[in-house]
N, C-alpha and C positions, 0 to 999 in steps of 0.2 A: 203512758197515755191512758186515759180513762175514757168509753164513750158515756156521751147522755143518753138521757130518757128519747129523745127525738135523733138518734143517729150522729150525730156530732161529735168528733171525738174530744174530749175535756184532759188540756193540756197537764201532766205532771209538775209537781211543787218538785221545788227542789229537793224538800227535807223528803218526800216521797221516791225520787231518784238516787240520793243518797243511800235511802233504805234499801229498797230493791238492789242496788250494785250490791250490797254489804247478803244478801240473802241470796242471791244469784251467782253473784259474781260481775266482773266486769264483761268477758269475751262473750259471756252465754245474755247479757242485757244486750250487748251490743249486736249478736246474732239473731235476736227473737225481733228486733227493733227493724233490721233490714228486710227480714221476711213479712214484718205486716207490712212495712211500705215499700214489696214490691222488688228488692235490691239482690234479695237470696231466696232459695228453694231447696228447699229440705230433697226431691223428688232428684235422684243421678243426672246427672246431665247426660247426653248424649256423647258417643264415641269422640265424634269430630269438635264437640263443643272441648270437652276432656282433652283435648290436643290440641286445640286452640288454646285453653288454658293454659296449658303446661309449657307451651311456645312464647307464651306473654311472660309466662312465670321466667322461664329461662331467659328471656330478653330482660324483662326487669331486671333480674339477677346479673346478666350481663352487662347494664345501663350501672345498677348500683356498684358493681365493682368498676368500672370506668368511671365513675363518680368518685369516689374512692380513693384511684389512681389519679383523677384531676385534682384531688383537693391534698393527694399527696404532694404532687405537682407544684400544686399551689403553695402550699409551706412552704416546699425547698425551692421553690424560685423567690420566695421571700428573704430565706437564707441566703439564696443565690446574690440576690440585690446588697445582701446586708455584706454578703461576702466581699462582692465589687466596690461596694463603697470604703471595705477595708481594705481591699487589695489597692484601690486608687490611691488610699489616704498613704498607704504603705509607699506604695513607687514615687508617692509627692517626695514625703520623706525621705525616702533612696533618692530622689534628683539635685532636692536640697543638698543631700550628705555631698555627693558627688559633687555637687557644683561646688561646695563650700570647700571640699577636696580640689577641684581645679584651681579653682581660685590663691586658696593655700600653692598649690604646685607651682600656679604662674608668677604670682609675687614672690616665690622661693627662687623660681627659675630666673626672675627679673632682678631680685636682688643679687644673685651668684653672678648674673650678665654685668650691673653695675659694678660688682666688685672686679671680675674680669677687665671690664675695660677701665674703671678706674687703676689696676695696677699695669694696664696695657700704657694707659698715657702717662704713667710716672716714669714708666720704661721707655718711652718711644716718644720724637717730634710727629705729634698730629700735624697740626696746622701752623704755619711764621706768618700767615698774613694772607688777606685776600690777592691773586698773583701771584705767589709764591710758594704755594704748596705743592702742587703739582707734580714734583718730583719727590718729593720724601721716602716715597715705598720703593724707590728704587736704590737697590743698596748692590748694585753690580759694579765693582772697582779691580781696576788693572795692576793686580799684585804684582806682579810680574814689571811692569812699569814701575809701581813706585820701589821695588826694590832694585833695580838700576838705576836709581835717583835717587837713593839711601834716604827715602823717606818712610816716616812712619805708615806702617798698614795697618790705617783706620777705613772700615767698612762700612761704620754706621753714625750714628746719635749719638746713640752711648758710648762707642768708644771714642768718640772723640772728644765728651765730656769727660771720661776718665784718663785721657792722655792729656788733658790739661789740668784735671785734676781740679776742678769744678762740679758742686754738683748739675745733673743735669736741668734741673727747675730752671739756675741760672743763666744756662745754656740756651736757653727758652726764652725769658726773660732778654738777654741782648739779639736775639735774633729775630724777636718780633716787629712784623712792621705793622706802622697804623699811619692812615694819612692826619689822621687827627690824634696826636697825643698828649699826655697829661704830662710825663715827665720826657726829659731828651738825656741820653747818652754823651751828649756833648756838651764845651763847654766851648760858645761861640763871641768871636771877637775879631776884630776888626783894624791892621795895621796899612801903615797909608804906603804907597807903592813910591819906586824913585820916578817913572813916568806919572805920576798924576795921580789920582782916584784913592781907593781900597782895595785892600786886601782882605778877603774872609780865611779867619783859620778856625780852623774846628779840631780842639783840642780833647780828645775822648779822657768821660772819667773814670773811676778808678778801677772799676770793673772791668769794662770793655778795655783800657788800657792794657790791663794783663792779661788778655786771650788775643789781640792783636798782637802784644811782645810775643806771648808764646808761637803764633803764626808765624811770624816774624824771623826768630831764631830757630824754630825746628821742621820750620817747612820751606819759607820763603829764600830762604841763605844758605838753601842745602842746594839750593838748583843753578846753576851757572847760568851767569847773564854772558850777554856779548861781548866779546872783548873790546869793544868800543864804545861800550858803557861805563863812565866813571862816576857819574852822580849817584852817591847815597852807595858806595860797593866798598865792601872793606876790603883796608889793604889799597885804596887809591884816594885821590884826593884833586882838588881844583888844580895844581901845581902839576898834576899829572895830564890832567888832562889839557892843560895850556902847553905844555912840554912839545906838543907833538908841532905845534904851531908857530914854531918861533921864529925867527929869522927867514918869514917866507916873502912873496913878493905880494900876494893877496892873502888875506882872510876875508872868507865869508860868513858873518851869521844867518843861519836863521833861528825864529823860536818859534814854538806849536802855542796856538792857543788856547786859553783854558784848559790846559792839557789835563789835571788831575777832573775839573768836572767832565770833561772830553769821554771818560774815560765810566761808563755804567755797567750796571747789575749785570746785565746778561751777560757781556763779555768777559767780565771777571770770574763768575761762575763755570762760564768756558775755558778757560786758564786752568783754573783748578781741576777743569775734569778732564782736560788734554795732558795733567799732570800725571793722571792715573786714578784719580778720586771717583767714587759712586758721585749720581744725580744728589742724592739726598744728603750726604755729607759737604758735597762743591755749593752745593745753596745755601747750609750754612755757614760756613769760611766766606761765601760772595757776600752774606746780609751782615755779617761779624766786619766786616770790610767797607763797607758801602753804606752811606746816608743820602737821604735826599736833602733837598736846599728847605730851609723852615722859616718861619716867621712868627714868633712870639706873639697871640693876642691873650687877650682878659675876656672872659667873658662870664656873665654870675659871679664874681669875686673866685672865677678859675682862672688859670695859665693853663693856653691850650699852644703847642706846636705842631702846627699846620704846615703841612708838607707842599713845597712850591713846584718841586717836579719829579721829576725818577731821580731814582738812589743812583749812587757815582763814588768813585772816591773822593774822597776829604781832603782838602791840603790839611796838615797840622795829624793825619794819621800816622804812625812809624810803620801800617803797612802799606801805603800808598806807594811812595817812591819804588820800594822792591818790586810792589806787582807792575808798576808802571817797566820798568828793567826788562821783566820777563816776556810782558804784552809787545815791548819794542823789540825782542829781538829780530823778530825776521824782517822790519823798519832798517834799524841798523847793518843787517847782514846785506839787504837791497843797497841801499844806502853808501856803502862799503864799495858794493861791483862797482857801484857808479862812479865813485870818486878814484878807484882805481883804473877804471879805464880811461878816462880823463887825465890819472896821473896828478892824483888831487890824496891829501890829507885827510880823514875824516875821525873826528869823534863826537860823541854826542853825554852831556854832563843834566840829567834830567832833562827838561823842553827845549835846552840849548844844541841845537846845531850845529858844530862847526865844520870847515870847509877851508882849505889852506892849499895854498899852488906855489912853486917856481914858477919864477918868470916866463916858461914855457908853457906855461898853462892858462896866461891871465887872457888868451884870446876865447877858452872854451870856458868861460865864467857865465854866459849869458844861455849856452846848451847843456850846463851842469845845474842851475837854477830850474829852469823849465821843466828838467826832468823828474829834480828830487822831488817839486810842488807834485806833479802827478803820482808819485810815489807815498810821498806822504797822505795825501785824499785817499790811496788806494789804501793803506793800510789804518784808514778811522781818524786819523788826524784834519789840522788846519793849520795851516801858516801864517802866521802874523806880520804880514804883510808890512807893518808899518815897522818893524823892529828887525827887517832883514836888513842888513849893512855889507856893504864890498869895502874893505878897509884894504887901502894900500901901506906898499910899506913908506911911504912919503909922507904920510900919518900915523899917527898912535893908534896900535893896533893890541885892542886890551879882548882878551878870550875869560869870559866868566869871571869878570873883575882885574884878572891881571895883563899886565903890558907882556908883548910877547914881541916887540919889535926886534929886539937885542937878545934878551937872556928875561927868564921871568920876572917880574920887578911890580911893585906897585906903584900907585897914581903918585907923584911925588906932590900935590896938593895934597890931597889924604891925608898923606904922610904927616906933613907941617901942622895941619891941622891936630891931630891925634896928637903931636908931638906937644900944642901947646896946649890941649885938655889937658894933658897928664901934669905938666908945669903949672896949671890953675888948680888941679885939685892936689898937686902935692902942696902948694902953699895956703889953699882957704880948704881944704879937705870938700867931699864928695856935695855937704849943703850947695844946691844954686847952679851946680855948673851941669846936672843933667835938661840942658838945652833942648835936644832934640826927645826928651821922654821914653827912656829907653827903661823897659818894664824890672831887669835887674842890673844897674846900675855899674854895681859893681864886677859883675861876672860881664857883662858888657867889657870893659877895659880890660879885663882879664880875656877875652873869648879875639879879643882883637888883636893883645900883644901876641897871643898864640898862633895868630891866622900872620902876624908879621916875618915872625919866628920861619912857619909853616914855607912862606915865600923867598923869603932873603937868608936865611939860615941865621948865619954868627951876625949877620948886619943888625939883626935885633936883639942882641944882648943888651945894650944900653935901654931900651925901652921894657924887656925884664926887668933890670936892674933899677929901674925908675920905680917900678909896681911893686918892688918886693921892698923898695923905702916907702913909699905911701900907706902899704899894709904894715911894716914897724909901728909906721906915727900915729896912724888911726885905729890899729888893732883889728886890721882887717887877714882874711885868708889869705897868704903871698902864694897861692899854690896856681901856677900857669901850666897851661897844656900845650907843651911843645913840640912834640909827634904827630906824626901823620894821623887822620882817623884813618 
């Protein structure tokens, strides 16, 4: 700065401050500049001035390094942020890995579970049907039991599909139940009764056919019925069981009702497991055994069978009659006290009852009735009331088809009858003379000269001998069955 002529000080150009910095220097422009206006003094400062300086001096110096430290601060909490933001992006990725890891783990674990229990149900019956599962897992059976009954020791599913030697799928396959199904196990039809109406037979196909036979022959045949069971028992026959009845002073019938549908699921089931069988194998053998009543509809251009009530045995099954034998024995063994202390005859030939006295007996006829009816209700049955008969011997007194007045003998109408079919079809051969529609015709006249045979012994050679010329002429099978079954 320059003053004027009048005191004023006359500001510096720049190209003049320039100059003077460059002749001076910059600290000594800057220090001559504060002392004219007032800022510095050349003259010592005083003691306490000089320690007030030096305190400020030291607190600056102490503020500028806290400064310093803040803006060190400051970077690395920049870094800090920048660090978090990596560290977070890092753990995203680490949650990602891991879940994508879990993930992997549970659809591994879920797949090995599917494969587990899909080879668990190729192995094992899950489910037969709504009702009827319930026991499956139970595979507790009374070895000890069926080996005193020299039956097989089958514990489970599977061996009892491998004791029939089926695979198990099919084992499945006939054991299921549905009240609405697509296909039936049976093959049903319908033959007219000698009292009036129908007869339902439910004839199983080929399948269930042979696990029923095999039931049949390695279970059902191995266990001894009552000895006063002769219906459907090898080794006895009608002839046998009319035998006991002959030349008495009464016979009485009775028959059970409906006796094969009489006869359901649970109780057969029970049979089998009072046999020695686990839960879970007796429920199979009961659903192998047992159908319920069906009804054929259409429905969408489908065949649906529709289940009319609970599962029961079938007439028209081969294990029906047996299990029916085994369910009656303690019927019959009752049945038996009674006619014994009465002093009465009894045998019973499937739903036929019979009942036979001496003359010494025909006054306790009306307290031998009364009894067995309560006997019978007690043990699941029903008597058919209309089909009970007191046949005396002043009448034809016929036991499950044969006359038993005398000696066994058949109807001698029958007879004449039969006698002159065979005379019409050995002259015009078999066209035209099956009258009554009998489904095989020819095994029909063959199944009857053998049921002659079966009765009257030698009396029925001539009516062989008749069948074995009709089979020359017509080139049929002359093969009759002449033995007892």
């Amino acid at each position: 700065m320059q003053e004027k002529n009048d005191g004023e000080v006359q500001p510096l150009s720049r190209e003049e401050w320039l100059e003077r910095v460059m002749q001076e220097g910059r600290d000594e422009v800057i220090r001559r500049e504060m002392i004219r206006m007032g800022f510095w003094s050349e003259e010592p400062l005083p003691p306490e001035e000089l320690e007030k300086q030096a305190q400020e001096e030291k607190e600056l110096a102490q503020l500028k390094k806290e400064l310093e430290s803040l803006e060190e601060k400051t970077r690395k909490l920049g870094d800090l942020e920048a660090m978090i933001r990596k560290r977070r992006q890092e753990r995203i990725e680490e949650s990602k890995r891991r879940r994508a890891q879990r993930k992997e783990e549970r659809a591994r674990r879920r797949a090995e579970a599917q494969a587990r229990w899909k080879e668990y149900r190729e192995q094992h019956v899950i489910h037969v049907g709504e009702g009827f599962s319930g026991d499956l897992e139970r595979l507790d059976s009374d070895a000890e039991k069926l080996r005193e009954s020299g039956l097989p020791l089958i514990h489970t599913p599977q061996e009892l599909a491998e004791a029939m030697e089926i695979p198990l799928g099919r084992l499945k396959w006939l054991t299921y139940h549905r009240d609405t199904a697509t296909i039936s196990h049976y093959h049903h039809f319908t033959i007219p009764k000698k009292s009036g109406g129908k007869r339902i037979l439910s004839a199983p196909k080929k399948h269930l056919r042979q696990a029923q036979e095999w039931i049949r022959a390695h279970l059902l045949d191995r266990v001894e019925v009552h000895p006063c069971a002769y219906g459907f028992v090898r080794g006895k026959s009608i002839v046998d069981n009319a035998a006991h009845h002959v030349g008495k002073a009464a016979v009485i019938k009775m028959d059970l009702k409906d006796f094969f549908p009489s006869v359901h699921y649970p109780r057969v089931k029970g049979m089998y497991q009072s046999l020695g069988y686990s839960p879970a194998v007796s429920t199979l053998l009961a659903l192998l055994c047992t159908e319920p009543p069906r009804r054929k509809v259409e429905f969408d251009d489908r065949i649906y069978h529709v289940a009319l009530g609970d599962r029961h045995l079938p007439q028209g099954a081969p294990t029906s009659p047996a299990i029916t034998n085994l369910l009656c024995r303690r019927l019959d063994e009752r049945l038996l006290g009674l006619a014994d202390s009465h002093g009465f005859a009894y045998t019973r030939y499937a739903d036929d009852l019979t009942f036979s006295c001496w003359p010494s007996g025909v006054k306790r006829i009306g307290a031998l009735l009364g009894t067995a009816r309560g006997i019978v209700r007690y043990e699941g049955f029903e008597v058919n009331e209309e089909k009970t008969r007191v046949l005396r011997s002043s009448r034809r007194q016929a036991v499950t088809g044969i006359i038993v007045n005398e000696k066994p003998n058949l109807n001698r109408g029958e007879l004449r009858a039969f006698r002159a079919l065979l005379h019409q079809v050995e002259q015009k051969g078999l066209e035209g003379q099956n009258i009554h529609n009998h489904p095989n015709f020819w095994e029909y006249i063959k199944g009857y000269t053998s049921y002659i045979g079966m009765v009257r012994g030698e009396a029925a050679a001539p009516y062989r001998e008749q069948v074995k010329r009709i089979a020359r002429k017509y080139g049929l099978d002359p093969k009759v069955v002449s033995d007892h079954p």
